[in-house]
N, C-alpha and C positions, 0 to 999 in steps of 0.2 A: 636062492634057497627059499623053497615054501614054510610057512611055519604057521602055526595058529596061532590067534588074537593071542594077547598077553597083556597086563596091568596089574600097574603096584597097588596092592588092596589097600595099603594103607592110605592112599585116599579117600577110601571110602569107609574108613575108620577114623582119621581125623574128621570128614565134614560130617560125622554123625555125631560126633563126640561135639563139634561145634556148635551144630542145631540141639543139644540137650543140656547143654552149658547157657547158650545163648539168653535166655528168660532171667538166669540167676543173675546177669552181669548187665544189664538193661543201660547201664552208660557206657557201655564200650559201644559203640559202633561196629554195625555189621550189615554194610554197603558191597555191592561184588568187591571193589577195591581193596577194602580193610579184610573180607574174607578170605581175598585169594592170598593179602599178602601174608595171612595167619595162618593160611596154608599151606604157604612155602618156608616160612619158620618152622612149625612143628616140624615139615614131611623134610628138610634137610636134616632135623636132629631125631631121627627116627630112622630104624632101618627098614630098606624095600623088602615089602613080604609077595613078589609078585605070582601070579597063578594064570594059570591058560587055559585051562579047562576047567570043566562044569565042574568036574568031581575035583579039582583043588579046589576052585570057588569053597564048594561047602566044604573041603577039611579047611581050610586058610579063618573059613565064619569059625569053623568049629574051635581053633584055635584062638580065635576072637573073643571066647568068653573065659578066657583063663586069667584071674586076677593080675598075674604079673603083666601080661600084655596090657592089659585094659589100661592098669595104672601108667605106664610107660604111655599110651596116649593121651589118657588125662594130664598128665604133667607136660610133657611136650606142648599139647594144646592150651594147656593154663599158659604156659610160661607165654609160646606168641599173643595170647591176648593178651598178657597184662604188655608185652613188646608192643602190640600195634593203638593199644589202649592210652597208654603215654603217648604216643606219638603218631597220628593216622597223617597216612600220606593221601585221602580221598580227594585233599581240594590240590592237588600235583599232578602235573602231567604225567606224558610217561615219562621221562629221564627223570620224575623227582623234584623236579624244579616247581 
């Protein structure tokens, strides 16, 4: 079965919310390591908002500046930095160790 491109926007709502957070919080660390795993914290406790084309793109954006969404990212994304903030896994391999 053919289908068009598809992706969960909400990726690209947490690493934006990251990168405008990131300044205020200048001792958490934000190494790819500590970003990805900030971004798998938030994007588990967030629901998939996915779109496949152009014109969900923009309703999905447009839905993007609705207070209750925004907040639902900020909070998500607070909570994994202050998770990876306590405790960064950067100097660990990949199993953690």
């Amino acid at each position: 079965m053919k289908h068009l491109p598809f992706k969960n926007y909400m990726e690209d709502a947490v690493g934006y919310m990251l990168e405008r957070l990131a300044p205020q919080y200048p001792d958490i660390c934000m190494c790819d390591r500590c970003c990805t795993d900030m971004m798998m914290i938030a994007l588990n406790n967030l629901p998939p908002r996915y779109v496949s084309t152009h014109k969900g793109d923009v309703l999905k954006r447009v839905e993007g500046m609705e207070l209750q969404y925004e907040v639902e990212v900020l909070t998500e994304t607070l909570r994994a930095m202050q998770i990876v903030g306590r405790k960064p896994h950067h100097g660990r391999n990949e199993e953690g160790i």
